[in-house]
C-alpha positions in Angstrom: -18.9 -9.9 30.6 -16.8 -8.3 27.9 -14.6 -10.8 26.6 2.9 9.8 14.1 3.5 9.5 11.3 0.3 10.5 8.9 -0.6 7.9 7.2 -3.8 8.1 4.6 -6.3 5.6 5.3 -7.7 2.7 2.3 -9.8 0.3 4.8 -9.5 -0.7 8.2 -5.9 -0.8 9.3 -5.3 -3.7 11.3 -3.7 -3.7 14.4 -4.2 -2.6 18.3 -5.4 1.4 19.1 -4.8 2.5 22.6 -6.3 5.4 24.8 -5.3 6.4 28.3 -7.3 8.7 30.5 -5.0 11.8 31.3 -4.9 11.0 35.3 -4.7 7.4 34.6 -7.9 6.0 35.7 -8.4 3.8 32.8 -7.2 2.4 29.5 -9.6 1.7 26.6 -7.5 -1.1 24.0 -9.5 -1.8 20.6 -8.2 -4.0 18.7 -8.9 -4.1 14.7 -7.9 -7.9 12.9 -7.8 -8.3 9.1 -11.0 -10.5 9.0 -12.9 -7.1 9.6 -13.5 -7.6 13.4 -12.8 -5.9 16.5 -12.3 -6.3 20.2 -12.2 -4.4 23.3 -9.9 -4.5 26.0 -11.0 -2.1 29.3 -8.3 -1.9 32.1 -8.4 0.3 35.5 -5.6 0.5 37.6 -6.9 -2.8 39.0 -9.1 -4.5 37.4 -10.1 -5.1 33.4 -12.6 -6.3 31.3 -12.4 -8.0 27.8 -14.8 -8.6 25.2 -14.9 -9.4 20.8 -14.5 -10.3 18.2 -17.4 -8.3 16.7 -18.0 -7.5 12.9 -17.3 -4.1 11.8 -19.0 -2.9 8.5 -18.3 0.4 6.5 -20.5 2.9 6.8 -19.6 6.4 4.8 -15.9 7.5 4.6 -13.5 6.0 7.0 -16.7 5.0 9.6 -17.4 1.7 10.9 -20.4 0.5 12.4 -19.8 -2.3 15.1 -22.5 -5.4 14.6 -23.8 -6.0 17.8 -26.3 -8.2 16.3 -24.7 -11.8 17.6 -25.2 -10.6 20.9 -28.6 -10.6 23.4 -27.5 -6.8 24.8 -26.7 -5.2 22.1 -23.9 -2.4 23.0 -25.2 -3.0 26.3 -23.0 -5.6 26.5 -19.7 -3.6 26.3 -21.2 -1.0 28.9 -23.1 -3.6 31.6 -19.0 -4.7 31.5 -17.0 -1.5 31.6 -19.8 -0.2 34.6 -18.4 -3.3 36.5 -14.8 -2.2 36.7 -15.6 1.7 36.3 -19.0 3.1 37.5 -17.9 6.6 37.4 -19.2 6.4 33.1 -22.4 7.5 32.0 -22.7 6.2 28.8 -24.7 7.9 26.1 -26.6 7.0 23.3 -23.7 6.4 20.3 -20.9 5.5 22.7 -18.8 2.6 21.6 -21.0 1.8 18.4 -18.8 3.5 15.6 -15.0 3.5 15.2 -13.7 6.3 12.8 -9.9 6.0 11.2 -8.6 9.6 11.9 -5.4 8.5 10.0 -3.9 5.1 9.4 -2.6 5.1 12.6 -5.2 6.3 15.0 -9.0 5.7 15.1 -11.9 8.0 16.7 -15.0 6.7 18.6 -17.1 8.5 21.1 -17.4 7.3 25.2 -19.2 8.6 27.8 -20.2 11.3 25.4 -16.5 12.3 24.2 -14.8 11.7 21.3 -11.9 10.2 21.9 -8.9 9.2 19.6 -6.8 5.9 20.0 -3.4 5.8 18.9 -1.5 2.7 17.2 0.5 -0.1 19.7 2.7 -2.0 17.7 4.0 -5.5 18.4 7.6 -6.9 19.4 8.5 -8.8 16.4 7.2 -12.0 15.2 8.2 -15.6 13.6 7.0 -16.3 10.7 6.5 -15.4 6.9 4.4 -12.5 6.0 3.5 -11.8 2.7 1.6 -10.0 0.2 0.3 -10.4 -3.0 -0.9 -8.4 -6.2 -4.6 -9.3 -5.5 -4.3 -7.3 -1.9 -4.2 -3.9 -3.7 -3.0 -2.9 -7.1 0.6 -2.0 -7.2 3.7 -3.1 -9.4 5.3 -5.4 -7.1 3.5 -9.4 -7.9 4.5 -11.1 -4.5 6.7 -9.6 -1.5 8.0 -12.2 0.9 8.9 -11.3 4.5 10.6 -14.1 6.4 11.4 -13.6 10.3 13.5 -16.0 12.4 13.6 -16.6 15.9 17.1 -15.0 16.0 15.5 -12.1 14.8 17.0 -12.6 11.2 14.9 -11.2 8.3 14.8 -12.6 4.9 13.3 -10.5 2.2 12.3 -11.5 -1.8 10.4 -9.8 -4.4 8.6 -11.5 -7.1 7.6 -9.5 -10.7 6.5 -10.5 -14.0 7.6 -14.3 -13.0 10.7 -13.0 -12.0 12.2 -13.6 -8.3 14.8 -11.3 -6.6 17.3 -12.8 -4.9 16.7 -12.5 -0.9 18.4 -10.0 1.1 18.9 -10.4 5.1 18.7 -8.4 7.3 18.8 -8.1 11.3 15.7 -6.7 13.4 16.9 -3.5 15.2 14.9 -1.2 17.4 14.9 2.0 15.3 17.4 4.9 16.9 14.8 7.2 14.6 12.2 9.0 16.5 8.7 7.1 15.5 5.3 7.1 17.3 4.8 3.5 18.1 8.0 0.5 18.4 9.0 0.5 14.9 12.2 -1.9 13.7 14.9 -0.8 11.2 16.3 -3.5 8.9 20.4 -3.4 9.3 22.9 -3.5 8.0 21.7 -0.2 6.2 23.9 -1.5 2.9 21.9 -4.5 2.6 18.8 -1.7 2.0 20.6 -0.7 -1.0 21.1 -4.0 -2.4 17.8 -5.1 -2.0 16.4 -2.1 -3.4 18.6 -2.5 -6.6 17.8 -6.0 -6.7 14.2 -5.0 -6.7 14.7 -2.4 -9.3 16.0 -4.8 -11.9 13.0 -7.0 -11.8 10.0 -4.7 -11.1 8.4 -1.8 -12.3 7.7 1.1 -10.4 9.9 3.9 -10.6 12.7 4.9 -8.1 12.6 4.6 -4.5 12.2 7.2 -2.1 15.1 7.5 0.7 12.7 6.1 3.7 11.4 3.0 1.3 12.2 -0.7 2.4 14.4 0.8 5.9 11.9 -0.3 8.6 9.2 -2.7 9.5 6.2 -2.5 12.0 4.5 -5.3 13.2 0.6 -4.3 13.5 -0.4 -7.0 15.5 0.8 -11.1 15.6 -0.1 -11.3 11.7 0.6 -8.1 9.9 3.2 -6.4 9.3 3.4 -3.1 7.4 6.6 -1.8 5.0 6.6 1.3 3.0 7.3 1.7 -0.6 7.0 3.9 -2.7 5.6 6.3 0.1 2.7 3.9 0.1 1.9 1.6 3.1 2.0 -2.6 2.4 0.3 -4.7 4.5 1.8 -7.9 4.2 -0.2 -11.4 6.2 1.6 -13.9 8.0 1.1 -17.6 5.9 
């Protein structure tokens, strides 16, 4: 069995991509992790079916081929499991084998001979420290630290040129702003400015656009994503 916002796309966002069927009779999930694999998640109003982690591997563009190859079925195994819970689908040839990022927010694959688009799900926040690095995509900030406490406390620090910033907290809050998925704003909004300044003294970069640094969005249990710059960070929990 089977175990927005328009944001440009540079690989495979992590995170969870939902569909629902317009009169409700199923829910297709995919999940995308960091290490480049994916899983599927196929629900019915009662009953679902899970299945994953399988390898995805760029094809042209922003198209992913699934591996199927550490499986006996094939794709076959996604369908024999989906046709358990929901025999209403006739699969055809193609369905469920490539998964296409429309934006960095929503991918594209076909099912039952439709394409279909699934939209991001974002997480409630998380515990931990997330962080990225220089090495994770060229930029002018050396090491961003984002530390989240149980109380919902966030503690942020920049690092440039063997310089650190000093941290800045900040409180978790659902945002009041419209967004497409659960999105939290960092308060109070002062502290924003601070950190920004602090930022500016020790990095490079040019200045900050109004919407930079204000919220955060948790992708799944180990991402979280912050923009800056009008460019999307993906920062990994340690």
């Amino acid at each position: 069995m089977i175990a927005a916002h328009m944001v440009p796309v540079v690989m495979a966002d992590p995170g969870r991509y939902v569909y629902t069927e317009k009169n409700a009779e199923y829910r297709l999930t995919i999940d995308v992790s960091k290490d480049m694999t994916v899983a599927i998640v196929f629900d019915t109003p009662n009953k679902h079916v899970t299945g994953g982690h399988l390898p995805i591997r760029r094809q042209a563009g922003d198209t992913y081929g699934i591996d199927f190859n550490g499986t006996m079925e094939g794709v076959h195994y996604w369908y024999s499991g989906i046709q358990s819970v929901y025999p209403d689908i006739e699969f055809q040839d193609g369905d469920l084998t490539t998964l296409t990022y429309v934006t960095g927010d929503s991918v594209s694959v076909t099912f039952g001979g439709k394409k279909l688009e699934l939209v991001r799900q974002a997480f409630n926040w998380q515990v931990g420290e997330f962080v990225y690095t220089e090495d994770d995509f060229p930029s002018p900030f050396h090491h961003i630290s984002y530390t989240v406490h149980e109380n919902g406390q966030v503690d942020i620090h920049f690092l440039c040129f063997d310089v650190l910033s000093s941290t800045v907290s900040f409180t978790l809050a659902d945002s009041k702003r419209p967004t497409y998925y659960k999105t939290y704003d960092l308060v109070p909004a002062v502290n924003v400015a601070k950190l920004k300044a602090n930022v500016r003294m020790i990095c490079s970069g040019g200045a900050f656009n109004p919407n930079d640094l204000n919220q955060v969005v948790f992708a799944d249990t180990s991402t979280i994503f912050v923009v800056i710059h009008g460019t999307r960070y993906t920062l990994n929990r340690v």
